[in-house]
Each structure stands twice: as structure tokens, then as C-alpha cells.
C-alpha positions as CSV (number, residue, x, y, z in Angstrom):
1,X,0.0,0.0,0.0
2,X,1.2,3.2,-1.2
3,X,2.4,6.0,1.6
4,X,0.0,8.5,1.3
5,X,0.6,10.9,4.6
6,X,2.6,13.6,2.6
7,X,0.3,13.3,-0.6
8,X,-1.2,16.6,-2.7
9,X,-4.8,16.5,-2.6
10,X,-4.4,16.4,-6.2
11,X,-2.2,13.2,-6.0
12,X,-4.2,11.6,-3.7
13,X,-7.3,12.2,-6.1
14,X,-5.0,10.1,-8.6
15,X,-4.7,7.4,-6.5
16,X,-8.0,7.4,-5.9
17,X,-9.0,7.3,-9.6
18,X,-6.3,4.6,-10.5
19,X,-7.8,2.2,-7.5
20,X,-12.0,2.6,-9.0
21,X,-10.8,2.0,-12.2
22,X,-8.4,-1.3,-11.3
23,X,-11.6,-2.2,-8.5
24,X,-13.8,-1.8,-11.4
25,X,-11.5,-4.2,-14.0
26,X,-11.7,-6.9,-11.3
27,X,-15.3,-6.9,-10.7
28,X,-16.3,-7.0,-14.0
29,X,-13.4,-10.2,-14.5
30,X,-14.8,-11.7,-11.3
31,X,-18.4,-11.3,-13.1
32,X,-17.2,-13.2,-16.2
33,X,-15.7,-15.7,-14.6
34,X,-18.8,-16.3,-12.1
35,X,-21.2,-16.3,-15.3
36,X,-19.0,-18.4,-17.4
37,X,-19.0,-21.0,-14.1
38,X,-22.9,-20.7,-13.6
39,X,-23.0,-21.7,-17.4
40,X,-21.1,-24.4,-17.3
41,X,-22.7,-25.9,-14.3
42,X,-26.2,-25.3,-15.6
43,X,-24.7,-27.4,-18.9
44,X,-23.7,-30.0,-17.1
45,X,-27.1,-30.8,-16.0
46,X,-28.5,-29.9,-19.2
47,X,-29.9,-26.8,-18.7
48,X,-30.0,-23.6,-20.3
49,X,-29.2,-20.2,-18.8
50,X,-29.7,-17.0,-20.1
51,X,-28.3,-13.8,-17.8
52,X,-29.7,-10.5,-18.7
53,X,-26.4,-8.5,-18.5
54,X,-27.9,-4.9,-18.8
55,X,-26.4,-2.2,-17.1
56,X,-29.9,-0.7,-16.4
57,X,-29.8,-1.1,-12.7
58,X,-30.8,2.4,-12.4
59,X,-33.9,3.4,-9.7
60,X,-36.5,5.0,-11.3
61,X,-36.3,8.7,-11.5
62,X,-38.9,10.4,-9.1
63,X,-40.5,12.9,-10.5
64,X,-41.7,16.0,-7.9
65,X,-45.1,16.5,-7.2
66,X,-46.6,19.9,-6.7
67,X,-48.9,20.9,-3.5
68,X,-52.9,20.4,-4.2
69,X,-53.5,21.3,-0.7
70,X,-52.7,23.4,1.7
71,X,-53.5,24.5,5.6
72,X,-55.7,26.8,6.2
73,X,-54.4,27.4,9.3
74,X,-50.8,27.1,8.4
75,X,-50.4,27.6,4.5
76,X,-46.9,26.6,4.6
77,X,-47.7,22.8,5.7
78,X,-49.3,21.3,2.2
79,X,-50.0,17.6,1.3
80,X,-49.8,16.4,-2.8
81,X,-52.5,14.0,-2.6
82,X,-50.4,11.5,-2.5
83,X,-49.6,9.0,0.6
84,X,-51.3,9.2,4.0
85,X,-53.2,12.8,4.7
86,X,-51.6,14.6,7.2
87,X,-53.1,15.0,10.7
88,X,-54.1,18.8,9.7
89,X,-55.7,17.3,6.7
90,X,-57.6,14.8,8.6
91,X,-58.6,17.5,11.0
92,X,-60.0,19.9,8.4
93,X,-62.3,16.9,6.8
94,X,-63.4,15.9,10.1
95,X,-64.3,19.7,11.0
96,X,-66.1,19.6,7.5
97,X,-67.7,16.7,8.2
98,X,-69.2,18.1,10.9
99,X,-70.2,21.5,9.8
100,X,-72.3,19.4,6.9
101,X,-74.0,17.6,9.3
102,X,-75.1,19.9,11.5
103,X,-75.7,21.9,8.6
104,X,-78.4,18.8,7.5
105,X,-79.7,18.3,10.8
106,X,-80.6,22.2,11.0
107,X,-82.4,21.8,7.8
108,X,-85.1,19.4,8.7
């Protein structure tokens, strides 16, 4: 292992670089050689194996989702729609809730 106490930041940033890319080499040679020995194991009991290589092991990209509602109370707490209401949301329906019903009940 390389002495790297009295390294440049900018030397150190080389080493760094030169290690992910030999890191990289070996995985990808560990891969091929992992793959090659699940294939010829899967031959050997006369079966087929296909391995989907692709490097599209990317998450999918969240996309952000604007406010549709908003406190009354507090305008800055807001909810998308999305997910469990908040308890300020919960209140509001309830209080809602309420007001028509009483409103009904008046009516009669």
C-alpha cells in the first residue's frame, strides 16, 4: 500500500482514480468468470441459462409532485395528494364533516 501521509490533494485524487478503475476491472473479470462457471454448471445438468447483462440497474427517477393542498391554518404545511393525509388534513375533513351535518340536521 502506497504511503500517502505527505500526498497533494491532487495526487491523492489520482490514487483514488487509478484504485476505482483497477476495482472496477476486477469486478467486472470476477463477473465473467462467475457467469462463465454458472453456465457451465447449468450445462452440465442440461440446462440452459440465459443472464440479462444490462447495465440498467438504475432506480427510477422520481419525478416531484406539486402541492394540491394546503393549511388553512398554516399555508406553509401542504400535502400532494399522495400517501397518508396529514393529521391537519384529517382534521380539516373531520371539521367539514361536521359542519355538513349539523348543517343537515338544522335543515329538517
Amino acid at each position: 500500500m502506497p504511503d500517502i501521509t505527505n500526498k497533494t490533494p491532487e495526487e491523492l485524487q489520482q490514487i483514488i482514480t487509478e484504485a476505482q478503475a483497477q476495482l472496477e476491472a476486477l469486478q467486472r473479470e470476477n463477473k465473467r468468470a462467475v457467469i462463465a462457471q454458472i453456465k457451465e454448471l447449468a450445462a452440465s445438468v442440461g440446462v440452459t441459462v440465459i443472464i440479462n447483462e444490462s447495465k440498467s440497474t438504475d432506480k427510477k427517477a422520481t419525478v416531484a409532485v406539486s402541492a394540491k393542498y394546503a393549511n388553512p391554518d398554516n399555508l406553509s404545511e401542504t400535502w400532494t395528494g399522495r400517501g397518508l393525509p396529514p393529521k391537519w388534513m384529517k382534521a380539516f375533513t373531520t371539521k367539514v364533516d361536521e359542519s355538513l351535518n349539523h348543517r343537515r340536521s338544522s335543515e329538517r
